[in-house]
N, C-alpha and C positions, 0 to 999 in steps of 0.2 A: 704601232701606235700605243703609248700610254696616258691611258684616263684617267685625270683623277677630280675627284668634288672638294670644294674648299672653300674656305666663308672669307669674305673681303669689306668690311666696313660694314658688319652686321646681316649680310647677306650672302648668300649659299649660293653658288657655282659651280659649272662644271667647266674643264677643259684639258686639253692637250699640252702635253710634257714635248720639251724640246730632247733633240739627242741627249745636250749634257745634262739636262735634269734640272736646270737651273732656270727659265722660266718658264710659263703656262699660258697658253693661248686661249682667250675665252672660246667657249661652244655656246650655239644657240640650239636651240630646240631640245629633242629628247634623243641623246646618244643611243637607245634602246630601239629607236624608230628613226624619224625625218631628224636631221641634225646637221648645222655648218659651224662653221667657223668664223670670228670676228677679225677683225684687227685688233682688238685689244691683246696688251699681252703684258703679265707682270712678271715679278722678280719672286723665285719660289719663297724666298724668305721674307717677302712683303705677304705675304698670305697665308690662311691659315690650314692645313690641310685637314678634313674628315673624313670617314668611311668614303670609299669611292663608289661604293651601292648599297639602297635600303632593301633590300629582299624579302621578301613576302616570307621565305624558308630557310633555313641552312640544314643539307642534308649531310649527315658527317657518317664518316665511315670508321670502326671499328675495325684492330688488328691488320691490315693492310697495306703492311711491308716487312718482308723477307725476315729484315734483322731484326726487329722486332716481337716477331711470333718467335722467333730462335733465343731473345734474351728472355722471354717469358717461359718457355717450355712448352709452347703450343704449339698443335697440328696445324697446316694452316685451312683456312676455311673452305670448303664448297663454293658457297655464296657469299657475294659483299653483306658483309654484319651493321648493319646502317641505323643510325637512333639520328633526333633531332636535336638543334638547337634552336630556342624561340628569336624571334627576329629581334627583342627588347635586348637581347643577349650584345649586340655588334658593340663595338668600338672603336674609332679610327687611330692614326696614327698619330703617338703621343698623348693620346687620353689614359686615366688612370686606371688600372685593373685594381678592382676593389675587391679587397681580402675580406668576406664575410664571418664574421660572429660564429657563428654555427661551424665552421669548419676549422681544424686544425692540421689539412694539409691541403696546400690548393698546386697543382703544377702546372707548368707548360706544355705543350703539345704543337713543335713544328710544322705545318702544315701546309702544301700547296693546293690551291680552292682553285674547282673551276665556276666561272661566271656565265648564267645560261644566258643567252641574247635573244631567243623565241620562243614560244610555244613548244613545250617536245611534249608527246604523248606516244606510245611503242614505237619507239625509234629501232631502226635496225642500225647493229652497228659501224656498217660501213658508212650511215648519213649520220650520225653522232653529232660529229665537230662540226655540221654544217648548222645547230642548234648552239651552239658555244659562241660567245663573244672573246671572252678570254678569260686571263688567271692571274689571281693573285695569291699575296702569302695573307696565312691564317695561326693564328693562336690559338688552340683549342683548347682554353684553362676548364680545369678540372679541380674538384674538391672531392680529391680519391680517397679521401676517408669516409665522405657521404654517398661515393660513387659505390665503394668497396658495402657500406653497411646497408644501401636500397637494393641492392643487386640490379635493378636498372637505372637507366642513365640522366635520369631527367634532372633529378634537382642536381644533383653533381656537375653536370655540365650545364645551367641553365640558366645561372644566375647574372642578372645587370654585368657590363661589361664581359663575363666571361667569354666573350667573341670577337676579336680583337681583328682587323681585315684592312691589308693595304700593304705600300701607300699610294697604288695605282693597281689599275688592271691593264694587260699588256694582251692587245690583239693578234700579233704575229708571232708570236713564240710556238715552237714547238714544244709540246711538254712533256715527250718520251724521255726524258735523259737531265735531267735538272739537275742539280746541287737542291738540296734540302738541307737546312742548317739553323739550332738556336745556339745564340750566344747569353748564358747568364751572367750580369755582370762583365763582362766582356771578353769572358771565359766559354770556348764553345763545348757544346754541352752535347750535342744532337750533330750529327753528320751523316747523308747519305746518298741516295740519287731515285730519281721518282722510274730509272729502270730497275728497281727491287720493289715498286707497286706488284702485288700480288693481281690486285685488279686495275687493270690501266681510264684511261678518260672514256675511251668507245663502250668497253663495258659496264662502267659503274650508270653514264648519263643513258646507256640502254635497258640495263638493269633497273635502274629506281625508276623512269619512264612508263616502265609498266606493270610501275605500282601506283604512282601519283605522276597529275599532270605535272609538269615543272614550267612556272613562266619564266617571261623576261627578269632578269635582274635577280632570280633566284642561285643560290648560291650551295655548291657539292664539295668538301673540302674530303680531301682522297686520303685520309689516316695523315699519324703519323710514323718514323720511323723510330729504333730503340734509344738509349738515353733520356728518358722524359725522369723528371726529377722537380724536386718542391720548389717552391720561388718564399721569401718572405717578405714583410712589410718594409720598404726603403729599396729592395732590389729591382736594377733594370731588366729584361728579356727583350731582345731582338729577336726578329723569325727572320731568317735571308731564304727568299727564294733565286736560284740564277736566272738572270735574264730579267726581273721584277724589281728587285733591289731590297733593301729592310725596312722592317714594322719593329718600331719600338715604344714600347710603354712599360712604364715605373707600376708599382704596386702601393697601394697604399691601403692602410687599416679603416674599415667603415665607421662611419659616424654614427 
């Protein structure tokens, strides 16, 4: 099943993607809990799509794939390396990623997010995915020049729009074995597969679990892979996850 939220004549919505991705079926109630389906159903390009969840958190993960820690020169970690993103940070599909003032290097960061659907608190990780709703792709914009000068991660990855998610969450996908991919400009940039995760979905939602509760609709986006590079003002980035589809948004200069 793919979820997604989208505003229709002024009003925010949630519903269900057909196989070919071309219309949307309303949902009633809370996808997170008690939730059906209408007979309503529109045309996807009568409507407008947004982030497909507001999350209380984004917990992101740091150096957490193979070829990545190998284009850097790094050991790879012990433990998942994990910092936050503030929730003001999201953005949906096709909203604009705002190039801030204060930075003179912002980049991309391909990402496959997982979407928690309960309560998880020390989860073991054989019951993991039974805490999982599903996954979507993520942008994890960065301003590596303020990332590189704070030595932590906060204002560098924290900024309005810096969190870019969508344009659905997919509840049956497997997500051992994915395509990971950004395209800048329409030039791919980023290429891998989420079996070079250092740390896979059972370990990271078991691992951060029992350090913070994680609720519903809280969001884990698992690293990205190597290739990550600048974006500038006027350029497009799409994030493709397989089995999910692409997240694109333009960059533009702050006012």
């Amino acid at each position: 099943m793919k979820i997604v939220r989208y505003e229709r004549k002024g009003k925010k919505r949630w519903g269900v993607l057909d196989e070919e991705g071309e219309h949307v079926r309303e949902g009633v109630g809370d996808f997170l809990g008690d939730w059906g389906l209408t007979k309503k159903v529109y045309r996807i390009d009568g409507v407008r799509l947004i982030a497909p969840i507001e999350p209380s958190k984004i917990v992101a993960l740091g150096l957490n794939y193979r070829d990545h820690a190998e284009e850097l020169g790094m050991p790879l970690p012990d433990d998942p390396m994990i910092f936050m993103k503030p929730s003001t940070s999201i953005a949906g599909p096709g909203d604009d990623i705002i190039y801030p003032h204060m930075s003179s290097q912002v980049d991309y960061e391909a990402e496959m997010a997982i979407v928690i659907g309960k309560k998880a608190k020390n989860t073991a990780p054989e019951d993991a995915r039974k805490y999982v709703l599903g996954y979507t792709c993520l942008n994890d914009v960065t301003a590596r020049d303020l990332q590189r000068k704070d030595i932590q991660f906060t204002r560098g990855k924290g900024f309005d729009t810096f969190c870019p998610i969508g344009p659905c969450i997919v509840t049956d996908i497997v997500p051992d074995d994915l395509a990971v991919e950004a395209y800048l400009n329409g030039e791919q940039k980023q290429s891998s597969r989420t079996s070079n995760l250092i740390f896979g979905v059972d370990e990271l939602v078991t691992f951060i679990s029992h350090i913070m509760t994680l609720l519903p609709g809280d969001i884990i986006s698992t690293g990205t892979p190597g290739g990550i590079g600048p974006m500038q003002v006027g350029d497009t980035i799409e994030i493709r996850v397989e089995g999910i589809g692409g997240l694109v948004n333009s960059v533009v200069a702050e006012n």
